[in-house]
C-alpha positions in Angstrom: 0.1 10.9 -2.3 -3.1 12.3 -3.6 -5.2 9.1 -2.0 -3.3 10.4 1.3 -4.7 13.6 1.2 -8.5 13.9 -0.5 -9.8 10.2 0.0 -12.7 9.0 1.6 -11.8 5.2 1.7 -9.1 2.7 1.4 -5.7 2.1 3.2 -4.8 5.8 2.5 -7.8 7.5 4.2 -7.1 4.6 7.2 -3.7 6.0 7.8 -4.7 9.6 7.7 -7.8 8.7 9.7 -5.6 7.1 12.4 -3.3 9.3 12.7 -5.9 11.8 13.1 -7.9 10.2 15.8 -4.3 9.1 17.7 -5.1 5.3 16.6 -1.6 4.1 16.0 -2.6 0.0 15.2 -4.8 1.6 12.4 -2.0 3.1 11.3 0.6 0.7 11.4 -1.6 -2.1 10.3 -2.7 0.1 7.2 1.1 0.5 6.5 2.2 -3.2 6.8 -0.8 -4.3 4.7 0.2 -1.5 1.5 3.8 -2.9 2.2 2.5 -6.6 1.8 0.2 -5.5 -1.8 3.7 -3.6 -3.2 6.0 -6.8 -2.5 3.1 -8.6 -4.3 3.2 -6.6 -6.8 6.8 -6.2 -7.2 7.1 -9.8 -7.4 4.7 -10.5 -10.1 6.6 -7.6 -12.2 9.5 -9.1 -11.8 8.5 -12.2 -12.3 6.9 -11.0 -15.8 10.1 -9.0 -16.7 12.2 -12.2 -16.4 9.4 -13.8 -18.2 9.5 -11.7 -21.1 13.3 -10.5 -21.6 14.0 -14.5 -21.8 12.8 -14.8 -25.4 
């Protein structure tokens, strides 16, 4: 939330910027991209859990 609101780069600032300046495919793109890094990372957490709750 804090990136959101005080930022001055990265997918945070590009979603405020764009829905500042009415630019909704800066908007959505910034969204489906931070979607795509937290599946990644979700993934590789799981991943680890399972990794390390086998032994």
């Amino acid at each position: 939330m804090g990136e959101l609101l005080v930022s001055k780069e990265g997918l945070g600032y590009l979603i405020m910027y764009g829905s500042q300046v009415f630019n909704i495919n800066l908007v959505i793109t910034s969204v489906v991209i931070l979607a795509i890094i937290s599946y990644l990372m979700y993934f590789l957490v799981n991943k680890l859990e399972k990794m390390f709750l086998k032994h």
